[in-house]
N, C-alpha and C positions, 0 to 999 in steps of 0.2 A: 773634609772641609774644602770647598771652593776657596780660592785665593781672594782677599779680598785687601784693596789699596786703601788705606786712608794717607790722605795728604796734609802734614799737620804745617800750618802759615803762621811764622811770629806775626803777631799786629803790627800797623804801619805805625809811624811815629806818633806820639801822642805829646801834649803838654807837658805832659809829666816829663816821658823823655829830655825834654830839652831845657826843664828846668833842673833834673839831675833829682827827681823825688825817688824815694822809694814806697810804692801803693802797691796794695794789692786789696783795698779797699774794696766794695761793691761801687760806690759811687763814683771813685774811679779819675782819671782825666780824659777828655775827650779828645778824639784825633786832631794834627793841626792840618792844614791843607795839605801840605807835603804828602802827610798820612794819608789823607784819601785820594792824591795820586799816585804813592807807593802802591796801596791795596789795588786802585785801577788800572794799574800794570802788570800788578800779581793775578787778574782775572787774566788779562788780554794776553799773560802767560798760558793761563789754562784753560783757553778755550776747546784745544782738541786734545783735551786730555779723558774726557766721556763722564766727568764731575757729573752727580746725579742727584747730587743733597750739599749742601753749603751749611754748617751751623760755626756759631760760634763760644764762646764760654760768657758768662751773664753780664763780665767787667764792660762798660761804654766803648773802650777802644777797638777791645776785640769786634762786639756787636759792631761796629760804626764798620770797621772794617771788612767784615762778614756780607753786610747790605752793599758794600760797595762792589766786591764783586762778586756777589750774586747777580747785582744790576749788569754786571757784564757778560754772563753766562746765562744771562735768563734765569734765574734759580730762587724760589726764596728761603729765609734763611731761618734755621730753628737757634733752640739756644741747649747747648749741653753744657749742665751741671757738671762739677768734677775737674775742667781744665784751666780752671780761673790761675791768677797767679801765686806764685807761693807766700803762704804769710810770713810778714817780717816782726811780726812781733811787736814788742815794744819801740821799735825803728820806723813806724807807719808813720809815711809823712816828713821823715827825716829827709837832709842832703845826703849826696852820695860822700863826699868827704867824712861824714861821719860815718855812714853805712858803709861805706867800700872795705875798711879795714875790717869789719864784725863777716861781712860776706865770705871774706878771702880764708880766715880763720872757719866759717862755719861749712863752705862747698870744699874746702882743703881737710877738712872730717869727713865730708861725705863721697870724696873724689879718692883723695890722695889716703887716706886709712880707712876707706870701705864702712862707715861708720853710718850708716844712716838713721841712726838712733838720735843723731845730734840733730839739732834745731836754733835758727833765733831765738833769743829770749821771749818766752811768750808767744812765739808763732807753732810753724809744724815746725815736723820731725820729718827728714826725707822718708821715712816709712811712711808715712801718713801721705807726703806727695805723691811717692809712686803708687799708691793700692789706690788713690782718687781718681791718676790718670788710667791707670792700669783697667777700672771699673765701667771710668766714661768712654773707654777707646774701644775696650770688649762689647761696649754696647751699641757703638754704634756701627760697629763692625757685624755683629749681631743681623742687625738692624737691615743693613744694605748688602750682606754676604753676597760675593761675587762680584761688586762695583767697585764704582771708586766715589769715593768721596771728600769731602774737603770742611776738614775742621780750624778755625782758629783758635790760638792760644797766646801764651806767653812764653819768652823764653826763659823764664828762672824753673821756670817748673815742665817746661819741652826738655832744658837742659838735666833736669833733675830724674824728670818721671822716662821719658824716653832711654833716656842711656840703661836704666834700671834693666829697662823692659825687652832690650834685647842684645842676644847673644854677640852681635857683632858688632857693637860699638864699646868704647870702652874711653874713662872719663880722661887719658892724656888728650888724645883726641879731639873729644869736647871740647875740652880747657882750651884746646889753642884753635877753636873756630866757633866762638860764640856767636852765637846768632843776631845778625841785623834786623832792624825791620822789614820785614815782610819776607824774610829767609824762609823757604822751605823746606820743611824735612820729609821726603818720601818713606813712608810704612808700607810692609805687606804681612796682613797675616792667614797663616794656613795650618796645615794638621801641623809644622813643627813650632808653631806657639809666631811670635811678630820678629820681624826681620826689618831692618833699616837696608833700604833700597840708595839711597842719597841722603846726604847729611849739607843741608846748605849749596847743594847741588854738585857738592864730591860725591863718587858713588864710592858704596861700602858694598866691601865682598861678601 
């Protein structure tokens, strides 16, 4: 198997962010301006990076951010199913003051006791996150074997399904370099399955 890069982009700030929601809605909150100059910096990052496909996951912030810089790389932009955010369950739409404390408890199951069985109330199951991203990454790897390319996502579920998926990351790590807007995590995958290249622009051995 050719080596093949996917470049996975938290989205740039959105509404939601700054109002402290938790969504992982379809509908979603739209990027604020911040946001599409974050995204417009995260292109003017990856112009000589040989990006040959731009998609993003189907949520508005992702999308909005995807368009923005494709417009910077020339590129347009598909939509991959599979990398949306993680479901929060009965918490959709809640503040973080209320969610933060359910999160800490439910990624401290799936981080700190290897438990991915666990879930929001009514949402997924870190099992269920990681085989979505696991499914949409292998496909688009699939897809463009040998390039690189440039997906967006979210970070509860970058944080969730990524670290799953490969051998050299591991969740202390994680835990203490959550991802910003428009943080990038370099992927490569090849015969020995996906490797994390850079985590937020630390590189991992």
């Amino acid at each position: 198997m050719t080596a093949t890069r996917v470049l996975v982009l938290r989205h740039g700030q959105s509404e939601g962010n700054v109002a402290q929601v938790w969504t992982s809605t379809f509908e979603g909150y739209p990027l604020t301006e911040q946001g599409r100059e974050q995204a417009r910096r995260a292109g003017e990052r990856l112009v000589d990076r040989g990006v040959t496909a731009v998609y993003g996951s189907p949520l508005p912030r992702a999308q909005q951010t995807a368009q923005e810089v494709g417009a910077v790389l020339g590129l347009p932009v598909g939509v991959l199913e599979g990398v949306h955010e993680l479901d929060v369950g009965i918490h959709e739409g809640q503040h973080d003051e209320t969610v933060g404390p359910v999160a800490l408890e439910v990624f401290g199951r799936w981080w700190r006791d290897d438990d991915l069985s666990a879930g929001f109330p009514g949402g997924e199951t870190g099992v269920e996150i990681v085989a979505r991203m696991r499914a949409a990454l292998d496909t688009v790897a699939d897809r463009h074997d040998g390039g690189t390319v440039l997906v967006v996502s979210h970070g509860g579920a970058m944080a969730v399904g990524i670290t799953a998926m490969c051998g050299n990351l591991d969740s202390l790590f994680v835990s203490q370099h959550i991802l910003a807007n428009c943080d990038l995590v370099e992927l490569r995958r090849d015969d020995a399955g996906w490797h994390c290249d850079s985590w937020a622009g630390l590189p991992r051995d």
